[in-house]
Chimera marker file (.cmm) of the C-alpha trace (Angstrom):
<marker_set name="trace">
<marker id="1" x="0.000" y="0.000" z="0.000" r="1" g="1" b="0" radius="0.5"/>
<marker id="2" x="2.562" y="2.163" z="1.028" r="1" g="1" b="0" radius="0.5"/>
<marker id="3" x="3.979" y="2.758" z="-3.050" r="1" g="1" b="0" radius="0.5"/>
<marker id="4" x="0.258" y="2.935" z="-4.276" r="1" g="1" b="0" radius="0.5"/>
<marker id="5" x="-0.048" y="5.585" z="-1.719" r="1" g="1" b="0" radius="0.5"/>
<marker id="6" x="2.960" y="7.769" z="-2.540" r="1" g="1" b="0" radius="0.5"/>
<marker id="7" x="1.836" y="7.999" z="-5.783" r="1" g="1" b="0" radius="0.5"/>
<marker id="8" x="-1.686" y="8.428" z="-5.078" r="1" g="1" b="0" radius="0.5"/>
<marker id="9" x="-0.664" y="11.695" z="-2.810" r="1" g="1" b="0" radius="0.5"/>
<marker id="10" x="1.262" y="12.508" z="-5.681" r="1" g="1" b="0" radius="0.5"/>
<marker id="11" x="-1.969" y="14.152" z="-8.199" r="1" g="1" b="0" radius="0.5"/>
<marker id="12" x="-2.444" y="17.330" z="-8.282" r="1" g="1" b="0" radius="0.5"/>
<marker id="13" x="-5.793" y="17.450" z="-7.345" r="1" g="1" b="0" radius="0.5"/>
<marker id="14" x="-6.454" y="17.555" z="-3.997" r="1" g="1" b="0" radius="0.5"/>
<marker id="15" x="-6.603" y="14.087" z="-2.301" r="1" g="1" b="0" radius="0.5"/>
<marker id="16" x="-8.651" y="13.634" z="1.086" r="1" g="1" b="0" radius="0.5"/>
<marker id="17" x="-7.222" y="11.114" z="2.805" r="1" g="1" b="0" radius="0.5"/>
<marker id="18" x="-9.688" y="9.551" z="5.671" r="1" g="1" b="0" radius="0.5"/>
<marker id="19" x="-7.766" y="7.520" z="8.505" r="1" g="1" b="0" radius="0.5"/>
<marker id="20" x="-10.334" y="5.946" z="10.563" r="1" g="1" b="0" radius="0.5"/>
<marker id="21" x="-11.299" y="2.204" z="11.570" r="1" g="1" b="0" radius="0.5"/>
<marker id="22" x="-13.667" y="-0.174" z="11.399" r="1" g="1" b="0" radius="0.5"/>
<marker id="23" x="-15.066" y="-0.010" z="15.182" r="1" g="1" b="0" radius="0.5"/>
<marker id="24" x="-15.240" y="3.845" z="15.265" r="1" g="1" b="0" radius="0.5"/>
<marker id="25" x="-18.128" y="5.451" z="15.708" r="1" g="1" b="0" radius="0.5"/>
<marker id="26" x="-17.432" y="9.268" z="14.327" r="1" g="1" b="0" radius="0.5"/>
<marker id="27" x="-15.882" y="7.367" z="11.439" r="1" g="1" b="0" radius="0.5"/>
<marker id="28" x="-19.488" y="5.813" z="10.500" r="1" g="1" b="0" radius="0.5"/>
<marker id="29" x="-20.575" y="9.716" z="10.492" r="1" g="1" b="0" radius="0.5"/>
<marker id="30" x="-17.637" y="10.473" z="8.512" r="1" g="1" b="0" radius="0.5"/>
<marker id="31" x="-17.920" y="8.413" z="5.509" r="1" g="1" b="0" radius="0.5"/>
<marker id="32" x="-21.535" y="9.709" z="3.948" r="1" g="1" b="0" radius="0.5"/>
<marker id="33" x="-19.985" y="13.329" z="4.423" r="1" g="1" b="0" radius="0.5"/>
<marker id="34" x="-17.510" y="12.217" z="2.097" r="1" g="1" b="0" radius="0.5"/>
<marker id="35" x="-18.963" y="10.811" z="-0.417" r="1" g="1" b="0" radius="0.5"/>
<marker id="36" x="-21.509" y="13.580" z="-0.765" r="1" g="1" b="0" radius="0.5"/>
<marker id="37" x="-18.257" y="15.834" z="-1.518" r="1" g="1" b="0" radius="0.5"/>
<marker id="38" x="-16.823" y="13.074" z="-3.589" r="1" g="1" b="0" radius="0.5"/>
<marker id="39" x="-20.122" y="13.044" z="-5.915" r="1" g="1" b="0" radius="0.5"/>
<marker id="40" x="-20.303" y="16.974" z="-5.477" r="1" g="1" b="0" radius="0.5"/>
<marker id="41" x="-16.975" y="17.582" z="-6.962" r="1" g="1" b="0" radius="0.5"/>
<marker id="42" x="-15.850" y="14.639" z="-9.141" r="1" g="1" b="0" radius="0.5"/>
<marker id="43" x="-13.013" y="14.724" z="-10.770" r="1" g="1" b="0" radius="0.5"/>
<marker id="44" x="-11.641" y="17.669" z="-8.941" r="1" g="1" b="0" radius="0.5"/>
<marker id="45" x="-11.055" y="15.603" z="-5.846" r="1" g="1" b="0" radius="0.5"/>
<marker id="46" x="-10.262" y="12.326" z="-4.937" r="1" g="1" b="0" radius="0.5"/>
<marker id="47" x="-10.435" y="10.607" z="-1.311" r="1" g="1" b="0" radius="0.5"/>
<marker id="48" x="-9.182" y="7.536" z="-0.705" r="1" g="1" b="0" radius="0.5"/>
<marker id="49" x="-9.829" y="5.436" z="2.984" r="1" g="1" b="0" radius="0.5"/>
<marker id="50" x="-7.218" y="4.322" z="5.141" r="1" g="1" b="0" radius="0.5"/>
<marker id="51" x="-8.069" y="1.934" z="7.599" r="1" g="1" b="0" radius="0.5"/>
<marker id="52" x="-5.331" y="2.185" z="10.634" r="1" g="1" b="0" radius="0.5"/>
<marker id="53" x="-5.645" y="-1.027" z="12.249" r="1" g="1" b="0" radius="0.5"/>
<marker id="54" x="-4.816" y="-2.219" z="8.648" r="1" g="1" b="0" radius="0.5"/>
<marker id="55" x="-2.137" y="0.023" z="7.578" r="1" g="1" b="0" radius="0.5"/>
<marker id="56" x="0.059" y="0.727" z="10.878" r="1" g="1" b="0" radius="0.5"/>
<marker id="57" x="2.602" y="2.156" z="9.069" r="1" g="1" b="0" radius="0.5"/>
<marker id="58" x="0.742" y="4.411" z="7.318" r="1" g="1" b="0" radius="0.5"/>
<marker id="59" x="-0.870" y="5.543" z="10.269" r="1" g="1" b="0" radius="0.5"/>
<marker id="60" x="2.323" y="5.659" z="12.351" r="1" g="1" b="0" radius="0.5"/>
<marker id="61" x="4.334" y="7.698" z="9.469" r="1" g="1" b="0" radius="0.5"/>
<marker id="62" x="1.420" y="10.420" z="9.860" r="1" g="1" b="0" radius="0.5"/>
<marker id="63" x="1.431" y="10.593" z="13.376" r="1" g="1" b="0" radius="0.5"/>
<marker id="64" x="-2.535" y="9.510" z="13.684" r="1" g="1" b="0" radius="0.5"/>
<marker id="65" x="-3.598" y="9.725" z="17.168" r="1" g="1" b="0" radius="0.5"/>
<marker id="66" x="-7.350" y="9.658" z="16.994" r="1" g="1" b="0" radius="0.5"/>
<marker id="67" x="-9.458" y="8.154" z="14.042" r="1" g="1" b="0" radius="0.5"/>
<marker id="68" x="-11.068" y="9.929" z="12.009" r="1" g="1" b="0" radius="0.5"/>
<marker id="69" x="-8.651" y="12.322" z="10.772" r="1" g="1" b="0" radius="0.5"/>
<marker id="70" x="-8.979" y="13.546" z="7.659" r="1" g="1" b="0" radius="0.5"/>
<marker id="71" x="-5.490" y="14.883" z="5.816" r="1" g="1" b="0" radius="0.5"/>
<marker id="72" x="-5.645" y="16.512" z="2.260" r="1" g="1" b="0" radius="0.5"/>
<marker id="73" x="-2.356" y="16.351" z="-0.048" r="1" g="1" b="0" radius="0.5"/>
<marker id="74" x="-1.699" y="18.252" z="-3.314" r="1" g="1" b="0" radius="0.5"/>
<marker id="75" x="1.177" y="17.466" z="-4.924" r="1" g="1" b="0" radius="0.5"/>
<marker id="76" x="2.519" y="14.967" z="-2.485" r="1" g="1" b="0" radius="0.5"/>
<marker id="77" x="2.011" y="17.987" z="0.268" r="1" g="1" b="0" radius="0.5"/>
<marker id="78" x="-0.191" y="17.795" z="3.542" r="1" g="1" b="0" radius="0.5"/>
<marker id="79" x="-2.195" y="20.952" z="3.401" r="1" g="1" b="0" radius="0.5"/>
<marker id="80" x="-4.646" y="20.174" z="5.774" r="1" g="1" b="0" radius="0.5"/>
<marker id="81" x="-4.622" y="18.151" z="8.888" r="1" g="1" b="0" radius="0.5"/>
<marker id="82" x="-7.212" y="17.538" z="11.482" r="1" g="1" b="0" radius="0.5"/>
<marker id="83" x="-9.218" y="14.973" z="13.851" r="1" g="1" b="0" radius="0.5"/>
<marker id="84" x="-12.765" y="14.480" z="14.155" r="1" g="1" b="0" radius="0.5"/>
<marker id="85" x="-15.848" y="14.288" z="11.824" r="1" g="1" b="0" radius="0.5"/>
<marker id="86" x="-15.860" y="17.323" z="9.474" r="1" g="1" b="0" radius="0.5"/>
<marker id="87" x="-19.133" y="18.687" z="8.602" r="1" g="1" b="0" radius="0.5"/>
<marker id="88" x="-20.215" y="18.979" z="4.208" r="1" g="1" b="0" radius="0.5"/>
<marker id="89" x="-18.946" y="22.583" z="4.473" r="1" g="1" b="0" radius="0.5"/>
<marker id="90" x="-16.233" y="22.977" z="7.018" r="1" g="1" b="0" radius="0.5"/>
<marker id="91" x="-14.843" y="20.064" z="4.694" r="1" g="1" b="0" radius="0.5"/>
<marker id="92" x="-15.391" y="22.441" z="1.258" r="1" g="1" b="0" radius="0.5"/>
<marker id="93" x="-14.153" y="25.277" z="2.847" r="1" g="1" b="0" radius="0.5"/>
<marker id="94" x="-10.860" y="23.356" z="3.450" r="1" g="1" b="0" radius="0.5"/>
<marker id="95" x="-10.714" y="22.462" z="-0.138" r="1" g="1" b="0" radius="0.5"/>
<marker id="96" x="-11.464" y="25.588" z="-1.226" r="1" g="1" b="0" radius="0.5"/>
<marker id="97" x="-8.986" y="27.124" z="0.039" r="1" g="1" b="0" radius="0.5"/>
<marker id="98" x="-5.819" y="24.728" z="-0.678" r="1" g="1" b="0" radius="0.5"/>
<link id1="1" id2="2" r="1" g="1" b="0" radius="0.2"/>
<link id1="2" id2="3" r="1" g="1" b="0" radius="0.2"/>
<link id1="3" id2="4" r="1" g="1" b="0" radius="0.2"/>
<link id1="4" id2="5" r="1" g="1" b="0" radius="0.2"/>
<link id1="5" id2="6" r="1" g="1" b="0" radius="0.2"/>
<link id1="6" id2="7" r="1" g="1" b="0" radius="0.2"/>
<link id1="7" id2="8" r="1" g="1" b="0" radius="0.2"/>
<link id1="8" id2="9" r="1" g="1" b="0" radius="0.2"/>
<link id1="9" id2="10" r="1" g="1" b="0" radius="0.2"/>
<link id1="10" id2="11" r="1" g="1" b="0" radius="0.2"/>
<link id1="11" id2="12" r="1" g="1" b="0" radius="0.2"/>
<link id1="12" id2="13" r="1" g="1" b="0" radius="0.2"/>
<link id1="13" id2="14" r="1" g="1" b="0" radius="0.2"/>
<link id1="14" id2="15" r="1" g="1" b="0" radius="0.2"/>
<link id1="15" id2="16" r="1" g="1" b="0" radius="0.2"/>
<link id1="16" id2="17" r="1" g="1" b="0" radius="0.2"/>
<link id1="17" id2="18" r="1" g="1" b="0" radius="0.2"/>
<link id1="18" id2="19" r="1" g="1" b="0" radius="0.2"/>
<link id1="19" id2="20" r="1" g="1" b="0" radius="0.2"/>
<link id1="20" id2="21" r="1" g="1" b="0" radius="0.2"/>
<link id1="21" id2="22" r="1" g="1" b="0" radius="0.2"/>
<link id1="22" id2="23" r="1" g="1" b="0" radius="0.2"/>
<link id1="23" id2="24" r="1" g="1" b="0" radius="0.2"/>
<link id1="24" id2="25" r="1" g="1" b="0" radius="0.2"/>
<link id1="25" id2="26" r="1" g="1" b="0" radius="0.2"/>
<link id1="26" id2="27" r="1" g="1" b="0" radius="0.2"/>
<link id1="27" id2="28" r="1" g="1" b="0" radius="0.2"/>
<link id1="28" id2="29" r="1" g="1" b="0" radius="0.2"/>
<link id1="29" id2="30" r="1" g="1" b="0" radius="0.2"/>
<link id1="30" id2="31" r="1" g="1" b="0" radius="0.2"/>
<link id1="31" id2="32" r="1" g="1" b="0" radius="0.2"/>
<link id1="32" id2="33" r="1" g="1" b="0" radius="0.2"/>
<link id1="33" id2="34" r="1" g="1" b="0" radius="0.2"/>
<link id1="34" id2="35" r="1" g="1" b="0" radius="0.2"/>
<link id1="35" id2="36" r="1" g="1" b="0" radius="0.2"/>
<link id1="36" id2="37" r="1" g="1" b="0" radius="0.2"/>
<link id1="37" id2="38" r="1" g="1" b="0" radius="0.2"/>
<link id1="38" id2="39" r="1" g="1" b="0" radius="0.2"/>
<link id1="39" id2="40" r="1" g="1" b="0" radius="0.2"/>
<link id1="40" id2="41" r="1" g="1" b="0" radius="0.2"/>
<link id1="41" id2="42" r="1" g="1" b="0" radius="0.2"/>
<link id1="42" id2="43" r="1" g="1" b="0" radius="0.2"/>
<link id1="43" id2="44" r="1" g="1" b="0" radius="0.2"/>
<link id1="44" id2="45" r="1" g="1" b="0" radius="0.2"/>
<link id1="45" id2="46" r="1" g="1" b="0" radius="0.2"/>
<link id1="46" id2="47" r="1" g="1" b="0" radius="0.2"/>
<link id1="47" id2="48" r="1" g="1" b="0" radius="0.2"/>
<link id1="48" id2="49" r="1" g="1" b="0" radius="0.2"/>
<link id1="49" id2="50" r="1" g="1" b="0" radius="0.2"/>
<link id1="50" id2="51" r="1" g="1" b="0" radius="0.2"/>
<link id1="51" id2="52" r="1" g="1" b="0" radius="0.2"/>
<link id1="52" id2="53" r="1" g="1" b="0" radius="0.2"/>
<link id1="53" id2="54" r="1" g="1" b="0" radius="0.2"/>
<link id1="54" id2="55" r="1" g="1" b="0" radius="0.2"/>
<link id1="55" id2="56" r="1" g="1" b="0" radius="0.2"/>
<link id1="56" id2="57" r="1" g="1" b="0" radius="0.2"/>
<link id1="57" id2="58" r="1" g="1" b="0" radius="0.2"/>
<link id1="58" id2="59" r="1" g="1" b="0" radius="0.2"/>
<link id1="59" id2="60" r="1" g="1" b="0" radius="0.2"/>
<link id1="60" id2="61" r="1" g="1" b="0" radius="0.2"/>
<link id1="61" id2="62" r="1" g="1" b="0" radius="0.2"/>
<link id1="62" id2="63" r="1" g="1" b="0" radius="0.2"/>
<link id1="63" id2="64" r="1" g="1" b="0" radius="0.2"/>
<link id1="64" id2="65" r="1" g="1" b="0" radius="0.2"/>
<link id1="65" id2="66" r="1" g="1" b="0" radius="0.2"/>
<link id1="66" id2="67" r="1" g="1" b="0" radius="0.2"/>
<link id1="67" id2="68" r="1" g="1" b="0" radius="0.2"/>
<link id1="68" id2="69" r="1" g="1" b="0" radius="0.2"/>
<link id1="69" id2="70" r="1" g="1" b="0" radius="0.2"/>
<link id1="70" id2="71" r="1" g="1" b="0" radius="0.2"/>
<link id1="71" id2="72" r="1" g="1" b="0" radius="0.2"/>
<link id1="72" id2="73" r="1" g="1" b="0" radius="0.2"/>
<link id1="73" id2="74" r="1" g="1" b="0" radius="0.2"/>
<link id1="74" id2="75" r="1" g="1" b="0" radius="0.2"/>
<link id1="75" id2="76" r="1" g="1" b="0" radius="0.2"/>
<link id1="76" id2="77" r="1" g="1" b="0" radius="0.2"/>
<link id1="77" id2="78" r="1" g="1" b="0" radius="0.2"/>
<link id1="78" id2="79" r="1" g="1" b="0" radius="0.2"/>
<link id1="79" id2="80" r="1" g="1" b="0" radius="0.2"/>
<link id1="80" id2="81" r="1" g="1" b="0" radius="0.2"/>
<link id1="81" id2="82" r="1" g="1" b="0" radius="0.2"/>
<link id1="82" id2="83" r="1" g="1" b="0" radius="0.2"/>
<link id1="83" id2="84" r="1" g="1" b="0" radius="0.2"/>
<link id1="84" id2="85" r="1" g="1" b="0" radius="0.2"/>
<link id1="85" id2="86" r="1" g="1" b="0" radius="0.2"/>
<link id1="86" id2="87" r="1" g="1" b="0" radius="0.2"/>
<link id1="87" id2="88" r="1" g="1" b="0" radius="0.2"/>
<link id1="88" id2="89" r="1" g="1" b="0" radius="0.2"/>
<link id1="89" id2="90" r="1" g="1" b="0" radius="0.2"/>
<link id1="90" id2="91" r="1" g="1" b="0" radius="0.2"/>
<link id1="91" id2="92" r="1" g="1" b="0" radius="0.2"/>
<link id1="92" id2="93" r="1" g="1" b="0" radius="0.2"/>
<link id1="93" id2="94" r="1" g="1" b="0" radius="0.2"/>
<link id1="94" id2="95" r="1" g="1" b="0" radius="0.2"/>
<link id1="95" id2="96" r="1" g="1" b="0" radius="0.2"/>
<link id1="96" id2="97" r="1" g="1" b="0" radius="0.2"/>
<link id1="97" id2="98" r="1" g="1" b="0" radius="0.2"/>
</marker_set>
């Protein structure tokens, strides 16, 4: 994963990238939030889900503490970093302005 995700982080669109886990709660509220910006803004965006308990090393390299935490990446660069369920537009605004 960790090659596939290098490159993924790589586009130059921005790239949401949602840590969370399988027994998590907030993450369950997380994920429809998502998608509705996924299917809002197509191609511009992409997010991809990384499940921690599955990809340590992923997790570790990023520092995750608490699941969810969403991280977006332009250009293989973390613009944005922060824990806990993001709302539809707290999450636009963020990608508006990267």
């Amino acid at each position: 994963m960790k090659a596939n995700f290098d490159s993924i982080i790589n586009d130059t669109r921005p790239v949401i990238v949602d840590f969370h886990a399988l027994w998590c709660g907030p993450c369950k509220v997380q994920s429809p939030i998502l998608k509705e910006v996924a299917n809002e803004l197509g191609e511009r965006v992409r997010v991809i889900k990384i499940d921690v308990d599955q990809n340590n090393e992923l997790a570790s390299r990023f520092h995750i503490q608490s699941v969810p935490t969403l991280m977006v990446f332009k250009n293989g660069e973390v613009k944005y970093k922060q824990a806990g369920v993001h709302s539809k537009p707290q999450l636009m605004n963020v990608l508006i302005n990267i």
